[in-house]
N, C-alpha and C positions, 0 to 999 in steps of 0.2 A: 319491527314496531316496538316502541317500549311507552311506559308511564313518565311524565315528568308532572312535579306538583300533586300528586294523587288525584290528578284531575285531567288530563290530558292526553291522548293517544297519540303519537308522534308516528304518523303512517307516507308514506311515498309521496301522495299528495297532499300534505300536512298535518294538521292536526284536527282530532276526529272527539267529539265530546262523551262521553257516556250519559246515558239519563236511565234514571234507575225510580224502580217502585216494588213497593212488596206486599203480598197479601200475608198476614202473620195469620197461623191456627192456631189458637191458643186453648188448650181444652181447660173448663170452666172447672177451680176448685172445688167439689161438693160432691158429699157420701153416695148420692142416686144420680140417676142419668137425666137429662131435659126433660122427656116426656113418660118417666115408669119410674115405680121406687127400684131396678135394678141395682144393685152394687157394682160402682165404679172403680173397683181395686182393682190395682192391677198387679197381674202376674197369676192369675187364676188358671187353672186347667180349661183346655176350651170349651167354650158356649157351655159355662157354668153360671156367669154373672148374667142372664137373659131371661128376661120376663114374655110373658106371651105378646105383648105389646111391641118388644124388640124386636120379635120374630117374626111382626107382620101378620099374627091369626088372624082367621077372621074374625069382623064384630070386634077387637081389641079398640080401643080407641085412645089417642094421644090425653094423657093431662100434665098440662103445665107445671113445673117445677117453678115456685115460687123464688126459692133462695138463687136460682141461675139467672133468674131474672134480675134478683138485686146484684147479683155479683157482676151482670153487665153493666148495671144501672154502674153501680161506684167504679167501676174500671173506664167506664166514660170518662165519670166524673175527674180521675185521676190523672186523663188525659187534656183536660179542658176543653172539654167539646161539649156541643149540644146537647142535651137530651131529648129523644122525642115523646111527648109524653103518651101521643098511640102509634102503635106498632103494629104490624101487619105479617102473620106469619103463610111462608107461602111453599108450594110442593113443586119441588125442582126436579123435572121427569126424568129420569135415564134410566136404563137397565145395567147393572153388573150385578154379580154374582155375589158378594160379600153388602149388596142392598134390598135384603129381601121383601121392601115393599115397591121397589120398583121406582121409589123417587126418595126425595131427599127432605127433610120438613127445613126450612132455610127460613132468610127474608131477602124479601129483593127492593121493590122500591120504596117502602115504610118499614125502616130498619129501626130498632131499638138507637141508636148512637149517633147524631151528626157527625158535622165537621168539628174535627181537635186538633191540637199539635204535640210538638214532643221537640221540648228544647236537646241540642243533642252534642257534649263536647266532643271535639277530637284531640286528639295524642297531641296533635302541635300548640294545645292552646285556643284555637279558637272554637267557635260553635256556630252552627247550624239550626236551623228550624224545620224543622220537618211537618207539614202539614198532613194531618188525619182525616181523611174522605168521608169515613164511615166506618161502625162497629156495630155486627149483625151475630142475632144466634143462629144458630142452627146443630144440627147431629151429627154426630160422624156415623162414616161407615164401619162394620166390621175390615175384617182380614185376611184377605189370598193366602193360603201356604200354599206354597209352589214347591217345597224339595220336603216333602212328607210320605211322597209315594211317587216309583217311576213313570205311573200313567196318568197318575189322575190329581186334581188341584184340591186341595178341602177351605172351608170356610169357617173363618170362631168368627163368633156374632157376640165376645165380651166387650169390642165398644159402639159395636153398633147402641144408636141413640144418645152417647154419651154425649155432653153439654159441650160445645165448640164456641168462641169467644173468633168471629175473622175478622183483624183489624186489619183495614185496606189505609194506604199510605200514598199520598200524591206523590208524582212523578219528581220529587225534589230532590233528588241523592245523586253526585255528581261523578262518585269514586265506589270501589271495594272497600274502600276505608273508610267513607261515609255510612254505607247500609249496615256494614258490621256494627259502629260504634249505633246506629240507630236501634239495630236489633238488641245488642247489650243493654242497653238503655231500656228500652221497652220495657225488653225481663225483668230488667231492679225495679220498675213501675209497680210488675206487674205483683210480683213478690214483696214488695212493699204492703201492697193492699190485700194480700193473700187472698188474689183471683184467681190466679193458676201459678204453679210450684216450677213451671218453667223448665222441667228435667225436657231436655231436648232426648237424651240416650231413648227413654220411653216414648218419644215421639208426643210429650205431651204440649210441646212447641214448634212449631215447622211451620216453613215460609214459601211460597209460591215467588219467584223473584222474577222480575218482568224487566227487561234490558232492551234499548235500541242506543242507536249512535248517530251524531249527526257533525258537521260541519258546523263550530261555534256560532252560535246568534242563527243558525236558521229554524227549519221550522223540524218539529216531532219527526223522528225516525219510523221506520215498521219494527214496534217491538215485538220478543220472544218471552215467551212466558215457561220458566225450567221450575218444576212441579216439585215439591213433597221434597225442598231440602232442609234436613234435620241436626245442620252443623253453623254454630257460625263462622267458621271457620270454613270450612264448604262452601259457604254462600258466598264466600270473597272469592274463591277460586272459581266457583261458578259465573261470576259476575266480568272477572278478569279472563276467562277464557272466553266467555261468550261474547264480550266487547270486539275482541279481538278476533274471531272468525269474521264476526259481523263486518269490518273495517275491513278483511283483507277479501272477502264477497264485496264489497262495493267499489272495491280500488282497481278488483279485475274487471268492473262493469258491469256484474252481477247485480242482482235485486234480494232485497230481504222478503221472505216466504214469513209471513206471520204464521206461527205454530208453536205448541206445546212442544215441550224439550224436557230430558230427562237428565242429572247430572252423575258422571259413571265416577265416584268419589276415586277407586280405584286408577282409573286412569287419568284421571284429573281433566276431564271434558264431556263437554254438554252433547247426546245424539238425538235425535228426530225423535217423536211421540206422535204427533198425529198432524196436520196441515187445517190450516185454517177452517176448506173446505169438509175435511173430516170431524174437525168441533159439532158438540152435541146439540140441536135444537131443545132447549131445556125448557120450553115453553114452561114458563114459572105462570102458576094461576094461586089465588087465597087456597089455602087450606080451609077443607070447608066443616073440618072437625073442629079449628081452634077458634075463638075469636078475638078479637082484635087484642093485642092488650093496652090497656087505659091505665093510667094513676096521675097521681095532681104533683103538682108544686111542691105541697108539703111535704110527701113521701121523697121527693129527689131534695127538698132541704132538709129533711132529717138523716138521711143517708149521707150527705156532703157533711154533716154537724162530725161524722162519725167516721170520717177516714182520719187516719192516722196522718203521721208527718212525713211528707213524700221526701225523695234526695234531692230536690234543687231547692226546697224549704231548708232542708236541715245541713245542705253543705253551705247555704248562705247564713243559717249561725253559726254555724263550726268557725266560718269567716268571719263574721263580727262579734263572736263573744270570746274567742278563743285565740284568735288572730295567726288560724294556720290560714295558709296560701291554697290560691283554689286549686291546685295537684293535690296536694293532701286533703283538704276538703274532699273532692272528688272520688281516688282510693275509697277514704274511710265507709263514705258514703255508697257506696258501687252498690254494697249487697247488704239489707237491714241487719244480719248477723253482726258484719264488722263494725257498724256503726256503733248498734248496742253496746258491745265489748268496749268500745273507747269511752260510752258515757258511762258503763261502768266502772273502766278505771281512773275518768274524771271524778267521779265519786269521791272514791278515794283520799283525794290530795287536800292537803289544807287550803289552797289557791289554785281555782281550776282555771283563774285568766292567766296568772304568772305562768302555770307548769302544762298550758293546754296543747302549746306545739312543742315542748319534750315530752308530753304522754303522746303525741301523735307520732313523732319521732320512735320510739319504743314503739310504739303496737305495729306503725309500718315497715322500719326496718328491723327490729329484731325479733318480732313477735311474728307477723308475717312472711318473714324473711326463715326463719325457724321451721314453720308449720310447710311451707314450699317444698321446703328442702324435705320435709319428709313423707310427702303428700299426704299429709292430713287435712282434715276440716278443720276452722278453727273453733269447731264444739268440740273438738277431741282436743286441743292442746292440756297438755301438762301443768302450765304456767292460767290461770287462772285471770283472770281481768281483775277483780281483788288485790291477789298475788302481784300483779304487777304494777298496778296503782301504789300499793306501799313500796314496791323497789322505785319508782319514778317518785313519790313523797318522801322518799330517804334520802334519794340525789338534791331535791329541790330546798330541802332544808339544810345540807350541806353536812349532812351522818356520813355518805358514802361518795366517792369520787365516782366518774364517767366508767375507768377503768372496775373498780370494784364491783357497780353495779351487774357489770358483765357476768363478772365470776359470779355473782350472786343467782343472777339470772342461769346461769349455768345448774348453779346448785339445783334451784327450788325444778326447772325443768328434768333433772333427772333423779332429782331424792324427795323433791316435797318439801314442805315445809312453809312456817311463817316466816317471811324475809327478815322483819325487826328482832326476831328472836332469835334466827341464824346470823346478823351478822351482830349481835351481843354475843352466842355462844360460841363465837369461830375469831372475835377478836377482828371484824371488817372495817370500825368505826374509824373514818376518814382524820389523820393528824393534823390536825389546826394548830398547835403549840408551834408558836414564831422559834421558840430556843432549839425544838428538838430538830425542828427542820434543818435551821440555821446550821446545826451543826454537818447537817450532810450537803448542805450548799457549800459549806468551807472546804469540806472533803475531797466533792467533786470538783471545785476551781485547783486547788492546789493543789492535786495531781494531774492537772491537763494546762501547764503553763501558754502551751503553742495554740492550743484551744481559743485560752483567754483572747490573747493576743489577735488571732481571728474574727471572733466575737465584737470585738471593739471596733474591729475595723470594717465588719460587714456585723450589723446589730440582728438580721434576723437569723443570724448562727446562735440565739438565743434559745431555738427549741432542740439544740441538741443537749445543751446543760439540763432545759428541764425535761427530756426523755431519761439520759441517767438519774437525775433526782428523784423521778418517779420509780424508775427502778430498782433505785438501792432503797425505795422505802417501801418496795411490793406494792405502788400504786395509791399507799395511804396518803400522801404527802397533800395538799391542798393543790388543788396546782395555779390557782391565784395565788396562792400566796408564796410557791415558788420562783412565779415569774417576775414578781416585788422585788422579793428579794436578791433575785439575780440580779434584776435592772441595776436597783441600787449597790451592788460589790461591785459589779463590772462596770460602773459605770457611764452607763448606756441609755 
């Protein structure tokens, strides 16, 4: 079997479609947990962060966390979906060990969040819509440790009740390479609005991924639901391997078994969790400690007044005020850090229309390309957003050549420094004088007669005169006004 198109399964008896959906966990930005002032830090020693509420005492009883509620309210918002203005919080029964009141405080059919969407580019160019079901609060559970001791399992109850954000995703994702860029996407959403920090490593992001497969144009497959994966990178392979059992079960004549799956990152494949028949009666009923929650109009348009500027707002000025292409628009925009950084070193420049795709040019390939290479963040670079606004305002006003600015960039990345005042003190400033040039254009033709002669006869042998010219002038040389000049001696 293999992929064609990133949409396709090429199986025995032909081609086999993927349909993809994803439950996102998104645990909600904020210092206490949904229902207790608990502290939500994490990396605490166990069942340290736990109020008697977490722990299920008795007589404890839930109280609402106001700000999780707005931080749902505007991660709706951010999504473009509905708000609901009452919401219904309700107790999802099951028994495990790391739930010590025995259920789950959720919502089920009076969710905080309608239907949204989520514009979604892909790598080739195009994009996608992704339709938003619904986004519901609820708690999370604490934590199994399982290899703490030979015989026995223990429990931290530090996130039990913390604030869960589940945005559930229509079945519209056709590839691995569709849910991945959908799940990216999301994150920068989410992170934009500073609703949740997105660290997957902490598990403060994880996705429930639901896959079946069908025969183009027919009808829904029996999908699989693979639990609690915390990569996106994971979620492609997850997606890609589970497509693919599925395909090579129906080609033998087999049937798909709806059931929970788990994915063994290590082995790169999805194993059995529990069968449809084993699924939990969760008989969800109101919680009878909360009540409803209500607010008006006003409250969700003063909240909307107050979100900042999302990435598919700000990569369509990047494209109309700046006039980079949407690839760079999109980079710049991925993650609000990078964004910032570029309008800070628009800042900078005397012409942020003229110089706004060579500052994007800089901050993506040398600024970016830099921090990769040494796996930094780009709060940690060297090179300043400042700093590099004046080496892209030096190049734009024509102080320093393409070449120089490199070196310069070199410089300020490993010694510091102000760019204008290092390349005054270091003698950087780019040769413009027609005479002095002139005289290393005559240099370089007249000791390369066979050159000439080449040159004339195929004219774009023109950029090897002007690579020597740059080089016998260390790069100062103009290099307009090299390539003038040669035109006109050789004439070409």
């Amino acid at each position: 079997m293999s992929a064609t198109n990133g949409r396709l399964i090429k199986g025995a008896t032909g081609d086999w479609e993927m349909v993809i959906g994803l439950e996102v966990h998104a645990q909600v930005t904020s210092n206490s947990k949904l229902f207790s002032g608990a502290s939500t830090e994490f990396g605490g020693d166990p069942n340290t962060h736990v109020s008697l509420v977490d722990a299920a005492m008795p007589g404890m009883l839930p109280v609402i966390n106001e700000f999780c509620v707005e931080q749902a309210v505007r991660t709706g918002l951010g999504l473009n979906a509905q708000i609901n203005l009452r919401s219904v919080f309700d107790r999802k029964n099951y028994f495990y060990p790391d739930s010590p009141q025995g259920y789950q405080i959720s919502q089920y059919k009076s969710p905080i969040v309608g239907e949204g969407e989520v514009i979604v580019d892909l790598p080739d160019g195009d994009s996608i819509t992704v339709g938003i079901e619904r986004l519901h609060l609820e708690q999370d559970a604490g934590k199994s440790l399982h290899d703490q001791h030979s015989t026995m399992s223990f429990v931290d109850l530090n996130r039990s009740g913390v604030a869960l954000m589940e945005i559930v995703s229509k079945p519209d994702m056709r590839s691995a390479e569709q849910a991945r860029a959908y799940v990216t996407k999301l994150r920068s959403i989410l992170r934009y609005l500073g609703t949740c920090d997105g660290d997957m490593e902490k598990g403060n992001l994880r996705a429930d991924v639901n896959v079946s497969v069908r025969k183009p144009g027919h009808a829904l497959g029996t999908r699989c639901e693979i639990k609690n994966v915390n990569s996106i990178r994971f979620i492609g392979q997850a997606i890609e391997y589970e497509a693919r059992r599925q395909v090579g079960i129906l080609e033998d004549g087999g049937a798909i078994d709806q059931e929970t799956r788990l994915f063994d990152a290590n082995k790169g494949e999805t194993r059995s969790m529990r069968s449809k028949e084993e699924a939990h009666d969760y008989r969800y009923f109101p919680d009878p400690d909360l009540l409803p929650l209500e607010f008006s109009e006003t409250y969700v348009a003063e909240l909307r007044a107050q979100l900042p500027e999302l990435p598919d707002q700000k990569k369509a000025r990047f494209i109309a005020d700046f006039g980079l292409s949407p690839y760079d628009a999109s980079v710049l925009v991925a993650e609000r850090e990078s964004a910032d950084f570029y309008e800070t070193v628009l800042a900078k420049l005397a012409d942020k229309v003229r110089d706004g795709k060579l500052a994007a040019n800089w901050v993506i390939n040398e600024l970016f390309g830099r921090v990769n290479k040494e796996g930094r963040d780009i709060s940690a670079s060297p090179v300043s957003a400042a700093q590099l606004g004046a080496i892209v305002d030096l190049i734009g006003e024509g102080t320093i050549s393409g070449k120089i600015a490199k070196d310069l960039f070199e410089i300020v990345w490993t010694e510091g420094g102000d760019p204008r005042a290092l390349v005054e003190a270091r003698g950087l400033k780019q040769v413009t004088d027609l005479g002095a040039i002139e005289k290393v254009v005559d240099n370089i033709i007249a000791a390369n007669p066979d050159k000439v002669a080449q040159a004339r006869a195929k004219p774009q042998l023109i950029g090897w005169f002007v690579g020597q010219v740059m080089k016998s002038s260390g790069g100062k040389a103009n290099p307009q006004s090299v390539n003038d000049l040669l035109k006109a001696k050789l004439g070409i």
